[in-house]
C-alpha positions as CSV (number, residue, x, y, z in Angstrom):
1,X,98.3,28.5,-280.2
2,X,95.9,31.0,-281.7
3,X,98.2,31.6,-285.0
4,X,98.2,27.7,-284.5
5,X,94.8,27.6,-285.2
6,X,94.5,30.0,-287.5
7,X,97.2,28.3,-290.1
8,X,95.3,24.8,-289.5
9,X,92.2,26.5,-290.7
10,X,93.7,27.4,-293.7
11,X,91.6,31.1,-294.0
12,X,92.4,32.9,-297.3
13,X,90.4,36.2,-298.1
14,X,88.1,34.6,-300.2
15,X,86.5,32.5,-297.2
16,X,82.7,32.8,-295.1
17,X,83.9,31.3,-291.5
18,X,81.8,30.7,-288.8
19,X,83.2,30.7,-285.7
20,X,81.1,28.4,-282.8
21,X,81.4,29.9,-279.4
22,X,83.2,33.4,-279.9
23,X,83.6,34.0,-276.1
24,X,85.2,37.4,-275.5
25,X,86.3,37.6,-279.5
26,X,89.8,37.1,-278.8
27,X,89.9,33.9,-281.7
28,X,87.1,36.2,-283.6
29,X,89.9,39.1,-284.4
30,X,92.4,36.8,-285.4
31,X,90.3,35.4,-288.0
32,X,89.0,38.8,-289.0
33,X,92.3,39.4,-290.2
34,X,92.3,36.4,-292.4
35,X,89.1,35.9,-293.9
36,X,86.1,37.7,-296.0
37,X,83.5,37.6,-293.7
38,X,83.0,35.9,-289.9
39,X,79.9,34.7,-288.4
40,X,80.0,34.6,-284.9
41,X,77.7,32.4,-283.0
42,X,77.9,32.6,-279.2
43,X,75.2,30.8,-276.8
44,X,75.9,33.1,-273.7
45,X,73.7,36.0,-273.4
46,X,76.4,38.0,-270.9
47,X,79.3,38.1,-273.5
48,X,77.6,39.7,-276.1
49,X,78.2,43.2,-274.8
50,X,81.8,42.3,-274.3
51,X,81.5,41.1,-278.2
52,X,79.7,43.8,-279.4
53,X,82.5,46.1,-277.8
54,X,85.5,43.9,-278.5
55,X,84.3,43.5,-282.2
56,X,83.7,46.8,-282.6
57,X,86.3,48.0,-285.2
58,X,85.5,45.4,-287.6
59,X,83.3,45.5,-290.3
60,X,83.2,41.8,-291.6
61,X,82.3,40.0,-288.3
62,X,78.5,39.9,-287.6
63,X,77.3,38.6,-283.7
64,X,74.7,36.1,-284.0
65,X,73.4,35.6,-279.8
66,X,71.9,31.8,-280.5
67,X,72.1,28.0,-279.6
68,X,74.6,26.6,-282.8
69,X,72.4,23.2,-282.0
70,X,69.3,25.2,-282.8
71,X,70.5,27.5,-285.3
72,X,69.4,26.5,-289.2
73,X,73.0,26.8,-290.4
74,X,72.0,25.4,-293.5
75,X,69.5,28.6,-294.2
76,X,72.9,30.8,-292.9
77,X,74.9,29.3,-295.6
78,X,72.7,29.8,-298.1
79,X,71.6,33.7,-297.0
80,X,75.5,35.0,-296.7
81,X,77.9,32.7,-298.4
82,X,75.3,31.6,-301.2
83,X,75.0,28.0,-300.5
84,X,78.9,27.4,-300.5
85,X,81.1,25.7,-298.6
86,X,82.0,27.6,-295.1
87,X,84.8,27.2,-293.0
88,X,83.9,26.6,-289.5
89,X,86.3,27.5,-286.8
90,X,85.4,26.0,-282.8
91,X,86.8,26.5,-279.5
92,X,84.3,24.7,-277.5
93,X,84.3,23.2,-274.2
94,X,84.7,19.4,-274.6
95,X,81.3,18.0,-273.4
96,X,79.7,19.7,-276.1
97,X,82.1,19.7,-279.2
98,X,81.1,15.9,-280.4
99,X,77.5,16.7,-280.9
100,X,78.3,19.8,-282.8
101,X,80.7,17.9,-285.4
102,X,78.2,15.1,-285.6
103,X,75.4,17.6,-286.4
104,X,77.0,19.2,-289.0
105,X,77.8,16.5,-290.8
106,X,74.4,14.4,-290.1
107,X,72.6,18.0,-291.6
108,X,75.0,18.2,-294.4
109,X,75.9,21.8,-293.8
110,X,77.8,23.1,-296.7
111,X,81.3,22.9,-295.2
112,X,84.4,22.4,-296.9
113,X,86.8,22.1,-293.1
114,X,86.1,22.1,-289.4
115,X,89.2,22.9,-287.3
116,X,88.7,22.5,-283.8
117,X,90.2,21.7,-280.5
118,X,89.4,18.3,-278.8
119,X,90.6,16.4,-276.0
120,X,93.3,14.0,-277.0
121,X,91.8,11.0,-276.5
122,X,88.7,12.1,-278.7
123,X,91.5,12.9,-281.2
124,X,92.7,9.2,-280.8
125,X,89.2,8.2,-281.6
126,X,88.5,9.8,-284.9
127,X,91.7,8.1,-286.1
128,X,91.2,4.5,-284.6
129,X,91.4,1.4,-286.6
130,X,89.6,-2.1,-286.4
131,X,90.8,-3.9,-283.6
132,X,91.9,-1.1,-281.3
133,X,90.2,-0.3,-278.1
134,X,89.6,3.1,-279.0
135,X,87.5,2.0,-282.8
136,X,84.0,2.2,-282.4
137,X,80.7,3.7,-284.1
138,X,82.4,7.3,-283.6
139,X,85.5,6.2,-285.5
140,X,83.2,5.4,-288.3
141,X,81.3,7.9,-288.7
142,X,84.2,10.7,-288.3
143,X,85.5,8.5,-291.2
144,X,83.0,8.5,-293.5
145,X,82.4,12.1,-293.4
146,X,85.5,13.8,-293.1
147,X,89.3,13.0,-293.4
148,X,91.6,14.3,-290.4
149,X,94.4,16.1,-289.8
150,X,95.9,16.6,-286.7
151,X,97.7,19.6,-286.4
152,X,98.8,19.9,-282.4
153,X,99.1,18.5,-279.2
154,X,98.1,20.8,-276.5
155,X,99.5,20.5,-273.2
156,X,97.5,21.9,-270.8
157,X,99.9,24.4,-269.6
158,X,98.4,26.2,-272.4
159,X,95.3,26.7,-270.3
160,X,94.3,29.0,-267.1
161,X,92.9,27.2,-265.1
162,X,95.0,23.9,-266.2
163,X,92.6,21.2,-267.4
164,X,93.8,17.5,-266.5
165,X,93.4,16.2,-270.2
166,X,96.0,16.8,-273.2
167,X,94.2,18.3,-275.9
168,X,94.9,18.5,-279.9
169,X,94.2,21.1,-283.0
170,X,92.6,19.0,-285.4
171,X,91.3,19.8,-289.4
172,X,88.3,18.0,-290.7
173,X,88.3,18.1,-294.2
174,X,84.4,17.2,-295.5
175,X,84.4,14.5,-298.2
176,X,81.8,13.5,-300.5
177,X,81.2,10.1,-299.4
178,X,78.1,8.0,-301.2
179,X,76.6,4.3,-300.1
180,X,73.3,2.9,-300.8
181,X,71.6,3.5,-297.8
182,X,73.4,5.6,-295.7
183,X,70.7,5.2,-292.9
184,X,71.3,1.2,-292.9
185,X,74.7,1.1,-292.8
186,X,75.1,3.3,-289.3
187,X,72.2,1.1,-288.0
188,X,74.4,-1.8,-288.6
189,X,77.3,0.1,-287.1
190,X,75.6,1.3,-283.8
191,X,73.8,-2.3,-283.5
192,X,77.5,-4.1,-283.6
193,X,78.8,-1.7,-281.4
194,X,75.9,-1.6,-279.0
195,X,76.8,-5.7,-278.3
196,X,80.8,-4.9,-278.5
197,X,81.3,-8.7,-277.0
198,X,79.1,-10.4,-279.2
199,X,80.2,-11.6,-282.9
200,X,78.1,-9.4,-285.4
201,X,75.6,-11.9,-286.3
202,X,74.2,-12.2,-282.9
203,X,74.5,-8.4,-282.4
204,X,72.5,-7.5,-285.5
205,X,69.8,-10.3,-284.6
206,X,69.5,-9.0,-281.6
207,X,68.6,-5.5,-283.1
208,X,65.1,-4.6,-282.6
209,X,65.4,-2.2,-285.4
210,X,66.2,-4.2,-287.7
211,X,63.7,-6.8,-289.6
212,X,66.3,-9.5,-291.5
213,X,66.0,-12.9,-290.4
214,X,69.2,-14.7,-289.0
215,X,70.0,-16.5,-292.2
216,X,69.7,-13.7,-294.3
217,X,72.1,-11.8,-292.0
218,X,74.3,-15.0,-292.4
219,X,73.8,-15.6,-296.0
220,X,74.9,-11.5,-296.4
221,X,78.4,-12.4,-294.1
222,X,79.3,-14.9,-296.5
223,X,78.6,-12.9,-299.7
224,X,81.0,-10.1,-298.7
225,X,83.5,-12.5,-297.2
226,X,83.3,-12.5,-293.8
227,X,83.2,-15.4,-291.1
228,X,80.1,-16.1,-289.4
229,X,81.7,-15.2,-286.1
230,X,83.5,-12.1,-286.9
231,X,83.0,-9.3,-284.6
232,X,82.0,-5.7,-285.9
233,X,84.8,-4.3,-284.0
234,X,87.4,-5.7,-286.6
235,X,85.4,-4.2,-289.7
236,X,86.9,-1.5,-291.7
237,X,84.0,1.1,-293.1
238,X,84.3,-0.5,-296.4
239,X,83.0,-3.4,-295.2
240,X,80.0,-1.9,-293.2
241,X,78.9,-0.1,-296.3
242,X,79.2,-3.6,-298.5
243,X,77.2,-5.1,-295.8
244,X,74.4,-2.8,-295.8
245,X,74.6,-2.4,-299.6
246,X,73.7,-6.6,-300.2
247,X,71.0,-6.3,-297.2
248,X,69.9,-3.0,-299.2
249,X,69.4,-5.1,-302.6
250,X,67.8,-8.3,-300.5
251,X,65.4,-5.9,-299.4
252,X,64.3,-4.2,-302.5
């Protein structure tokens, strides 16, 4: 599963990887072998002695003992891979890996892939479409920023002790994605999402963040083609953006 891993990520000896929760440095070696440089960031205070000893032998692995959440990975990118895109390389446990992805790409850290290992039905997810019971604001926004690959089921005979989940390998590769108001349109995401069983209109109106009167939310429904009572579940992310692009240009 590790050389898994390590062929998903892709690491060539031209690439800066940071790895997010090292561990004991098992992962951390393997990728030593493959890339330029690692950056290991590990949380827990007594496996940094076992890093520092596991690690030893290698020269192009530096320990960093912090909180990823807290850590200014943008300055890290900048200071040792000179602003370019990193590779970042996660073994987390599950409770904890969403936040990290989101907070990379809500930062806009410099990375060019994420491979990580998730829990199958967060797998399921990121690839949902419109419709399905698993779409929702976390489909959307894995969609705008990144496209996916997944690489691997896991059973989780793979683990000691045995988890009761099924897990996957996945690849997010970061795209350059561009609307009008980037803010808006995940507003109008979380808000439809927030009333699932209401139609969107009602949802949105019902947003207290949001200032457009109902015939103006109306009017904008119409203009990008879409019924008065359809639902935000059954919007693709093309649509959103459209939305919050003509409420963008009513506003100005």
């Amino acid at each position: 599963m590790l050389n898994k891993i390590l062929a998903t990520a892709e690491i060539t000896k031209n690439d800066f990887v940071i790895e997010i929760g090292a561990g004991i440095g098992t992962l951390t070696q393997y990728l030593a072998y493959a890339a330029r440089e690692i950056c290991a960031v590990e949380i827990d205070h007594n496996l940094i002695p076992i890093l520092k000893d596991t690690l030893s032998d290698w020269n192009n692995i530096t320990v960093i003992h912090e909180d990823i959440l807290k850590l200014d990975l943008n300055n890290l990118v900048n200071n040792k891979n000179g602003g370019k895109p990193v590779k970042i390389v996660t073994n987390l446990p599950y409770y904890i890996t969403t936040p990290i992805i989101m907070g990379l790409f809500e930062d806009h850290v410099p990375v060019d892939t994420i491979t990580v290992m998730v829990q199958k039905e967060v797998a399921s997810r990121m690839q949902a479409r419109p419709g399905s019971k698993d779409y929702g604001a976390f489909s959307l926004a894995i969609q705008y920023y990144a496209e996916l690959y997944l690489a691997a089921k896991v059973s989780p005979k793979c683990f000691i002790p045995r988890p009761k989940v099924d897990s996957a390998v996945i690849r997010l590769k970061n795209k350059v994605s561009k609307v009008s108001d980037e803010a808006l349109m995940f507003h109008l995401i979380r808000a439809s999402f927030n009333q699932r069983r209401k139609t969107l209109l009602n949802a949105l109106c019902n947003d207290k963040g949001l200032s457009f009167q109902k015939e103006v939310l109306d009017i904008a429904l119409v203009a990008c083609g879409l019924p008065s009572n359809v639902r935000g579940e059954t919007l693709t992310l093309k649509q959103f953006a459209a939305l919050a692009a003509y409420l963008k240009n009513k506003e100005e």
